[in-house]
N, C-alpha and C positions, 0 to 999 in steps of 0.2 A: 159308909164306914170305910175307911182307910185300911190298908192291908199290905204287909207287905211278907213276898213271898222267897223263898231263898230255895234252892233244888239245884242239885247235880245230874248229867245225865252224859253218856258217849257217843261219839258221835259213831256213825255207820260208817263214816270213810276218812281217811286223811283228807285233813282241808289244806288246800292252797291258799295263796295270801288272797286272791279274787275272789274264794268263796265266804272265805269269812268278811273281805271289803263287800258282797252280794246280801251278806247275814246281817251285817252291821245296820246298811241302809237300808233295809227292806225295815227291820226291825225300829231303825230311830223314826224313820218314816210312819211308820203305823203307830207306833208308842205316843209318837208326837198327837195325833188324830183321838185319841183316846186318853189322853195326858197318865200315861203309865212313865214311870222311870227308873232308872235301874243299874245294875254290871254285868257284864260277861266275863270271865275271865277261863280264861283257857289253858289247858298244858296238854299236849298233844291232841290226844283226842278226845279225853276228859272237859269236860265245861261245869263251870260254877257259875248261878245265875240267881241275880238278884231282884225282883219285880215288884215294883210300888204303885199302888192305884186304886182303886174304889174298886170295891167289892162286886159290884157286880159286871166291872172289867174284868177283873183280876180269873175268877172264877173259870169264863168261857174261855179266854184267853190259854190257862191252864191246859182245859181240856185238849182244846188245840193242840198244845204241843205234844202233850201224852199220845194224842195222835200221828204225828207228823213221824215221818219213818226216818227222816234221815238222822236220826237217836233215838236209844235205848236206853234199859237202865235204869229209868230213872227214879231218884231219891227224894224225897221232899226231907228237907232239913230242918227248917220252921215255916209255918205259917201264920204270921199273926195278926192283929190289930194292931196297928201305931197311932199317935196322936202326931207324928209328924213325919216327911220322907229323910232318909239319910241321903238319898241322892236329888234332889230335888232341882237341878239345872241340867240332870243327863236324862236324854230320852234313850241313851245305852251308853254307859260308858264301856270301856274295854281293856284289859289287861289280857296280854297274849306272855306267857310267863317261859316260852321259850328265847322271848327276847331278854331275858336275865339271866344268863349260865352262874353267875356268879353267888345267885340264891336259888341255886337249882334244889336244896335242901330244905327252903320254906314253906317248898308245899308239893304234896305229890296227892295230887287231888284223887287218883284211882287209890289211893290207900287212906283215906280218910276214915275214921270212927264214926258212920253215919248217926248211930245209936246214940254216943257220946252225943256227939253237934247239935241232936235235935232234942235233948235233956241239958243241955246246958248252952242256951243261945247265946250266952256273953261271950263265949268261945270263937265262934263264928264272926259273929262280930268285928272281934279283937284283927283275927284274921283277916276279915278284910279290910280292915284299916292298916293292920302292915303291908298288905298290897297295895293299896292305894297311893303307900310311902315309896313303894318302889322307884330308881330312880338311878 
């Protein structure tokens, strides 16, 4: 069963551009091994994260993170079944949304309506298809 999972979470420390390029590849690397695929998208410390894979990927995977110290927080947004991936050629793709000053008002991801996002997924969605336009 296909699943894909979408969650917010903070990070524990300010990342340098080497830790998120350590994050990245650690992450496509494994994803790849497991055919999960997905986004990251970031704004300061805040992360928005989008993960697609089989169910019994997805699950453990999960857990992991909730584990993993170096973030907090965290949100689950939806969770659901799909009949197919939105990201389906990224084993991560990435948006770092401090590199846009110019739509610094598109998204402040620590003020997000978690409640709202995860009762109304078209929302979200929407959202991250206008990131994805970013440019």
């Amino acid at each position: 069963m296909l699943q894909q999972l979408i969650y917010m979470s903070v990070s524990a420390k300010e990342l340098s551009s080497k830790d998120l390029e350590q994050i990245l590849n650690a992450s496509r690397r494994n994803n790849l091994e497991k055919n999960v695929t997905g986004l990251l998208v970031i704004k300061g410390k805040t992360f928005l994260q989008v993960l697609e894979g089989e169910s019994q990927i997805i699950k453990p995977l999960f857990q992991k993170l909730k584990e993993d110290q170096r973030h907090h927080d965290i949100s689950i947004i939806s969770w659901d079944v799909i009949e197919k991936r939105d990201f389906p050629h990224w084993t991560m793709g990435f948006k770092n949304l401090a590199t846009f000053p110019n739509h610094s008002e598109l998204l402040d991801l620590s003020k997000l309506d978690i409640s709202k996002l995860s009762t109304t997924p078209s929302l979200i969605h929407d959202l991250i298809q206008e990131l994805l336009n970013l440019e």
